[in-house]
C-alpha positions as CSV (number, residue, x, y, z in Angstrom):
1,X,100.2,88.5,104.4
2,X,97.2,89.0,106.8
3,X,96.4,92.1,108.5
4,X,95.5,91.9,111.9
5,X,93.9,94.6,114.3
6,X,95.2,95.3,117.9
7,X,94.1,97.8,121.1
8,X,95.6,98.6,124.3
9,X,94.2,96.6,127.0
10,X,95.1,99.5,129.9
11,X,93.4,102.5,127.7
12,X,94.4,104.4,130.7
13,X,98.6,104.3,130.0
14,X,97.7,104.0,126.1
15,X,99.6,106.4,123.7
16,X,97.8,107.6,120.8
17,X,98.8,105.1,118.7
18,X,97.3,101.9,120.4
19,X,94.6,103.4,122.2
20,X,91.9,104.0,119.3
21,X,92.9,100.5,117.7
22,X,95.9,100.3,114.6
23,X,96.5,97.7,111.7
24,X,99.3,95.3,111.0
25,X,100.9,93.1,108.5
26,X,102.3,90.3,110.0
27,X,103.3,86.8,108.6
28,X,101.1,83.5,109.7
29,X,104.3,82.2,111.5
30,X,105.6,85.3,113.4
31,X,103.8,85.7,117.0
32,X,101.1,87.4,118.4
33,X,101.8,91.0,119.3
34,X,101.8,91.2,122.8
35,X,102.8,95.2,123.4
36,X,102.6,98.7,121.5
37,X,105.8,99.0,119.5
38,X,105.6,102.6,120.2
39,X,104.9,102.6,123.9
40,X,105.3,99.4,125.4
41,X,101.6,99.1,126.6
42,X,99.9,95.6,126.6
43,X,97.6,95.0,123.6
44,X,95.6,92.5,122.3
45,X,94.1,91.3,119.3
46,X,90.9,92.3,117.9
47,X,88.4,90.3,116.2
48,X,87.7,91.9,113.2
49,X,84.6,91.0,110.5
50,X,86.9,91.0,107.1
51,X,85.5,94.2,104.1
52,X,85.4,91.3,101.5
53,X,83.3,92.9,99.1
54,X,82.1,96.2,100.8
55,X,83.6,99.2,100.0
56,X,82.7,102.9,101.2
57,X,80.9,103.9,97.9
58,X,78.6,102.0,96.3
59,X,79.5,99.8,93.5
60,X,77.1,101.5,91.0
61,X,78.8,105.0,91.6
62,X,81.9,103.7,90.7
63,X,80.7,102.2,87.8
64,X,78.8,105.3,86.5
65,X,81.7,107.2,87.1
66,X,83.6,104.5,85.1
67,X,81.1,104.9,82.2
68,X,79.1,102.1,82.3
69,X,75.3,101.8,81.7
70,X,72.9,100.1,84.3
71,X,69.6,98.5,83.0
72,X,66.6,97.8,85.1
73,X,65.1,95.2,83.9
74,X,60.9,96.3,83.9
75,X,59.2,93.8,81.3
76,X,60.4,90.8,79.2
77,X,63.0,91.6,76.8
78,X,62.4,95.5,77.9
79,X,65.0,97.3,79.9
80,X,65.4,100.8,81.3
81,X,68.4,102.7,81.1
82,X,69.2,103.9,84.3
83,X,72.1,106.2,84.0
C-alpha cells in the first residue's frame, strides 16, 4: 500500500500532529484525507519526491560494516583494496 504525506492547511488551529507534516498508509481506492484524525483541521496532500534508493548512510558504510571489500579499480587488471 502507498504511503502518502499530508499538512494542515490552517497551521494556525494545527495540533502537533498535522502541523509539521505526518505519513500514512492508505489503499489506492480509499479517499483522499481531507482532515487531521486527531484534530479535525483541514489538510492536504503533499507532493513528496519518493527515497527509492537513497538511504541516510551511504551504501559503502553499510557494506564495510557488513564485511565486504571495495576495489578501486587504478590500472588494467590492477585494483586497490579500499577497505
Amino acid at each position: 500500500m502507498p504511503v502518502y504525506d499530508y499538512i494542515a492547511t490552517d497551521v494556525a488551529h494545527a495540533c502537533l500532529y498535522c502541523e509539521k507534516g505526518f505519513e500514512t498508509v492508505q489503499r489506492l481506492a480509499e479517499p483522499r484525507m481531507t482532515v487531521c484524525p486527531r484534530c479535525g483541521n483541514p489538510i492536504t496532500k503533499c507532493i513528496v519526491a519518493p527515497a527509492i534508493g537513497r538511504s541516510k548512510t551511504k551504501l559503502d558504510d553499510r557494506a564495510k560494516n557488513a564485511g565486504f571489500t571495495k576495489l578501486k579499480k587504478i590500472g588494467t587488471g590492477e585494483y586497490e583494496k579500499m577497505y
